[in-house]
C-alpha positions as CSV (number, residue, x, y, z in Angstrom):
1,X,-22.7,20.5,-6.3
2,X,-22.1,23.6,-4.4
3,X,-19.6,22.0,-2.6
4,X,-17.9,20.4,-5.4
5,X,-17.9,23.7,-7.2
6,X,-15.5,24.7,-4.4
7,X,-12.9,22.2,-5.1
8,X,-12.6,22.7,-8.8
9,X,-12.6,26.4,-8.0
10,X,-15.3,26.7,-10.4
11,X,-19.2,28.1,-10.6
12,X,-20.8,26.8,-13.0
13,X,-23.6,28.8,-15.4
14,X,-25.2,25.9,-16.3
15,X,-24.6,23.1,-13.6
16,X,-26.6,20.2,-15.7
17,X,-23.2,19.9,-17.0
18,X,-21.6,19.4,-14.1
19,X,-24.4,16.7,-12.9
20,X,-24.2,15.2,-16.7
21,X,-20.3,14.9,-16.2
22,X,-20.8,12.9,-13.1
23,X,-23.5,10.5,-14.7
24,X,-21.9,7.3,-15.5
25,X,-23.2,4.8,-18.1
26,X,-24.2,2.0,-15.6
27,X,-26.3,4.5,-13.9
28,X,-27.4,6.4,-17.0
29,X,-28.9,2.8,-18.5
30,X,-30.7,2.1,-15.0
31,X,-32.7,5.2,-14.7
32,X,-33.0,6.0,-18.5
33,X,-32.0,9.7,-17.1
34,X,-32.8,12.4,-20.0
35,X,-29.5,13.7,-20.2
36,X,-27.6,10.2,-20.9
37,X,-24.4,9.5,-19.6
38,X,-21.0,11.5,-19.0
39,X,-19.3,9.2,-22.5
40,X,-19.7,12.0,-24.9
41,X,-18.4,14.9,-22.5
42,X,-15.8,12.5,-21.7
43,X,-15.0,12.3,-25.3
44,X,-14.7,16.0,-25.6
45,X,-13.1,16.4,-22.5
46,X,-10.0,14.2,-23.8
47,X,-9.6,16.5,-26.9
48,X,-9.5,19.7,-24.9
49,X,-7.3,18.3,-22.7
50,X,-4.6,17.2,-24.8
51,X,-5.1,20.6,-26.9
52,X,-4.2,22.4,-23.6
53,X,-1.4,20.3,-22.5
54,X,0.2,20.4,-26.1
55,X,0.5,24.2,-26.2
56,X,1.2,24.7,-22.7
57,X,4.4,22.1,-23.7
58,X,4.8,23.9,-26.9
59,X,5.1,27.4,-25.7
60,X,7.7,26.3,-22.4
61,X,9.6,23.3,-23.6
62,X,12.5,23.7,-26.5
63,X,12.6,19.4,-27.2
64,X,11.8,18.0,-30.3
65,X,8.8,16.7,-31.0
66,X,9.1,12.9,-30.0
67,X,10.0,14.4,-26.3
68,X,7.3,16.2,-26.5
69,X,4.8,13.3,-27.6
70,X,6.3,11.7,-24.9
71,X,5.7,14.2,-22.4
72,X,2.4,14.8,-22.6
73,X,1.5,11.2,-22.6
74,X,3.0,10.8,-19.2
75,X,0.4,14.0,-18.3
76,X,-2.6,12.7,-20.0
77,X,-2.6,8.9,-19.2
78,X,-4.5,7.0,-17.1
79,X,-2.8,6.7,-14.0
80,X,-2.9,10.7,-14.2
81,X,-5.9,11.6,-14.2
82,X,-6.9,8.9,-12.1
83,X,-4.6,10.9,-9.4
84,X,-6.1,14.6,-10.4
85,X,-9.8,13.1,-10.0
86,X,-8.5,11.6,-6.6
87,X,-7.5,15.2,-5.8
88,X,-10.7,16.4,-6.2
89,X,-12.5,13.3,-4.7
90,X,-14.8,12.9,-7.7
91,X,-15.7,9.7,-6.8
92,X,-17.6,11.0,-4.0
93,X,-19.8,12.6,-6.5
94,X,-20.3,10.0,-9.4
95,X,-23.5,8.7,-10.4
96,X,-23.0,5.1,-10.6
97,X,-25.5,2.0,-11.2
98,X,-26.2,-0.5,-8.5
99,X,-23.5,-3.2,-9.8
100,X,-21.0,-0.6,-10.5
101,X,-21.5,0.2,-6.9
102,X,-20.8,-2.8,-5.3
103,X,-18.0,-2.9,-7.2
104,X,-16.2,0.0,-6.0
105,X,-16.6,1.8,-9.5
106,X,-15.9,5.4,-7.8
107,X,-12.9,4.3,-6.8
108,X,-11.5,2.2,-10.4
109,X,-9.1,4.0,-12.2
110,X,-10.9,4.1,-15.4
111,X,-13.7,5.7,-14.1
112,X,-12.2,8.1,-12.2
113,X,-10.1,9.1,-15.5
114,X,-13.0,9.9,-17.8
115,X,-14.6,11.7,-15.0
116,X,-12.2,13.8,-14.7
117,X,-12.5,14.6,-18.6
118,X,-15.7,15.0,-18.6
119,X,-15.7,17.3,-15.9
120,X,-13.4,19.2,-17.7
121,X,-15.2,19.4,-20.9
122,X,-18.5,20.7,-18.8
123,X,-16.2,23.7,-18.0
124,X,-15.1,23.8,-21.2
125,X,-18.5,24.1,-22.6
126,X,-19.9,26.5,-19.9
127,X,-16.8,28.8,-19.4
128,X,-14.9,28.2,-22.4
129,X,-11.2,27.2,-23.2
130,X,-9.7,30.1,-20.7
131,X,-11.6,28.9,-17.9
132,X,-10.9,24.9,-19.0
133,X,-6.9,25.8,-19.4
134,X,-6.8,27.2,-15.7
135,X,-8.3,23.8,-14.8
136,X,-6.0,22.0,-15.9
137,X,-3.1,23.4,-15.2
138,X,-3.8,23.5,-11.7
139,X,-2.8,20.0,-12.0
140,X,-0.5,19.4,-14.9
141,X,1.9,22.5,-13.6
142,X,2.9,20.4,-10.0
143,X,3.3,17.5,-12.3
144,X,6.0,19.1,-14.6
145,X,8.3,20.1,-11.4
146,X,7.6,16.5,-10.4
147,X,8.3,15.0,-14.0
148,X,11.9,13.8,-13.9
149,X,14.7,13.1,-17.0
150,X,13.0,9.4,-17.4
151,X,10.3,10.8,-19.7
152,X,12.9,11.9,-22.6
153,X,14.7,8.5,-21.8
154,X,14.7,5.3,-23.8
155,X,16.8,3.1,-21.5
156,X,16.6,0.0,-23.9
157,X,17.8,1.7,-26.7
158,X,20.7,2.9,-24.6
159,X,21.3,-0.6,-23.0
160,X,20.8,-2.1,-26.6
161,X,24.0,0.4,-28.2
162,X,26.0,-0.6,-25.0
163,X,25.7,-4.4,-25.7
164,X,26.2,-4.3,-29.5
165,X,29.6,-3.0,-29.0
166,X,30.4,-7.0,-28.9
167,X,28.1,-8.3,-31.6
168,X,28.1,-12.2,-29.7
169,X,26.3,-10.7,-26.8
170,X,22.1,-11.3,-26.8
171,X,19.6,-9.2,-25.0
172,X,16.4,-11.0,-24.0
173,X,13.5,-9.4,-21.9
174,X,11.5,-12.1,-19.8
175,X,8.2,-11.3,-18.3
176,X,8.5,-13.0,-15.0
177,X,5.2,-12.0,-13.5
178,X,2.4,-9.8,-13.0
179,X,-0.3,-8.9,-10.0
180,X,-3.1,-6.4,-9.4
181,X,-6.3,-6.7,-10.5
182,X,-6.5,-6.8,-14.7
183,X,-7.4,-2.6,-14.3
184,X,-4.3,-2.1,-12.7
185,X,-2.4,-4.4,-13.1
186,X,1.5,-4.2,-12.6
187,X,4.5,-6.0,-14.5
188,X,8.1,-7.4,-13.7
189,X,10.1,-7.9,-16.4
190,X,14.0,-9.2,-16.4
191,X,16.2,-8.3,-18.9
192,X,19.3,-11.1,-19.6
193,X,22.7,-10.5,-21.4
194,X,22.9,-13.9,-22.8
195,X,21.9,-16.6,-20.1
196,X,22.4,-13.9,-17.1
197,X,19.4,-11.3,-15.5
198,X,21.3,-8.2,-15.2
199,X,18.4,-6.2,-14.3
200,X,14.6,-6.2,-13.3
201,X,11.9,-3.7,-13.5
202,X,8.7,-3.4,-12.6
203,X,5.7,-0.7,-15.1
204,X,1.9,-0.2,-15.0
205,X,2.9,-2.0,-18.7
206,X,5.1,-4.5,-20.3
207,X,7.5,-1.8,-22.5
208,X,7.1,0.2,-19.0
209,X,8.7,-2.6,-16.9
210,X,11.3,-3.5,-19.9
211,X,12.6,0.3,-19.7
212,X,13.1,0.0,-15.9
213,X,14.5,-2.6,-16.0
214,X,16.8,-1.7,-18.8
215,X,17.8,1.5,-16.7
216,X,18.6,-0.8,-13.6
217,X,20.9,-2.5,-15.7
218,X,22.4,0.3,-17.2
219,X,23.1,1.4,-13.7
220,X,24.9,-1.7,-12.0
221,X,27.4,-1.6,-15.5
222,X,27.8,1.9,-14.0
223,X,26.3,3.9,-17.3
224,X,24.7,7.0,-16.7
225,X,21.8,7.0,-19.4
């Protein structure tokens, strides 16, 4: 724990929580551990984390409000915090149950998300919002210099408004295949003026893959979105 402490620059008061943040349900059920599992920090964690991500937006970014929705949704998802509890190598440190074990569990995506908001909501609870904001921003504040113009974007929209300008053209996006284990999973879509693929895209999701690949075919008709 000591060690851990040291890379979430963080001592915790109470350090049950810490040890209750890292105790995942498989291996909560197993032992029957008095404290239970990390589920309802994780569910606090994922409250105070979007409470600090939406005023730190709120207070530096002038865009409206779908932008902003937007925004922090690309901050707070999945894949995310999957990265920031990579960062920290929580997985070395999680509590798992024999089966989620021998299935890699510290390293899945999902698990490695919720840890991370449960972690977060132990420091919440021990140190209190100041000390739970200066977590996270250690990790959302790289992100935002990292976070490029396609966050605001809605490429299909734009695509769509370009095509309607001749009301006999058709859009059409085709889902032409998808790979990865069903976890993480990744998409290719095509998207076809009429009979003819002018652009493909690949997204963690479906509507992911459609924008890209309506933003590749913005760019071969030479539109900057």
């Amino acid at each position: 724990m000591t060690e851990l402490e040291k890379k979430l620059k963080y001592t915790f008061k109470d350090r049950s929580l810490l040890e209750n943040a890292l105790t995942h349900s498989s291996y909560a059920n197993e032992t029957h551990c008095k404290g239970g599992s990390n589920e309802r920090l994780e569910f606090l964690g994922d409250s105070v984390l979007s409470i600090i991500v939406a005023e730190y937006l709120y207070n530096n970014y002038s865009t409206h409000e779908g932008e902003l929705t937007k925004l922090r949704a690309s901050l707070v998802c999945e894949k995310s915090l999957c990265a920031f509890s990579r960062e920290l190598g929580l997985g070395e440190y999680l509590k798992l149950g024999k089966g989620e074990l021998i299935n890699k569990g510290n390293e899945r995506p999902s698990i490695l998300a919720d840890a991370f908001e449960a972690v977060l909501a132990a420091i919440y609870l021990d140190g209190g919002f100041e000390s739970a904001k200066k977590h996270v921003l250690r990790f959302i504040l790289p992100e935002l210099e990292h976070t490029d113009d396609d966050v605001f974007k809605d490429y299909k929209t734009c695509l769509q408004e370009v095509v309607q300008r001749n009301p006999e053209e058709r859009l059409s996006y085709i889902l032409i295949g998808e790979s990865g284990p069903d976890h993480n999973k990744t998409f290719t879509v095509e998207v076809h003026l009429n009979s003819n693929v002018i652009g493909t895209g690949e997204g963690s999701s479906k509507k992911q893959a459609e924008q890209n690949a309506a933003k590749q075919a913005l760019s071969l008709m030479g539109i900057e979105a």
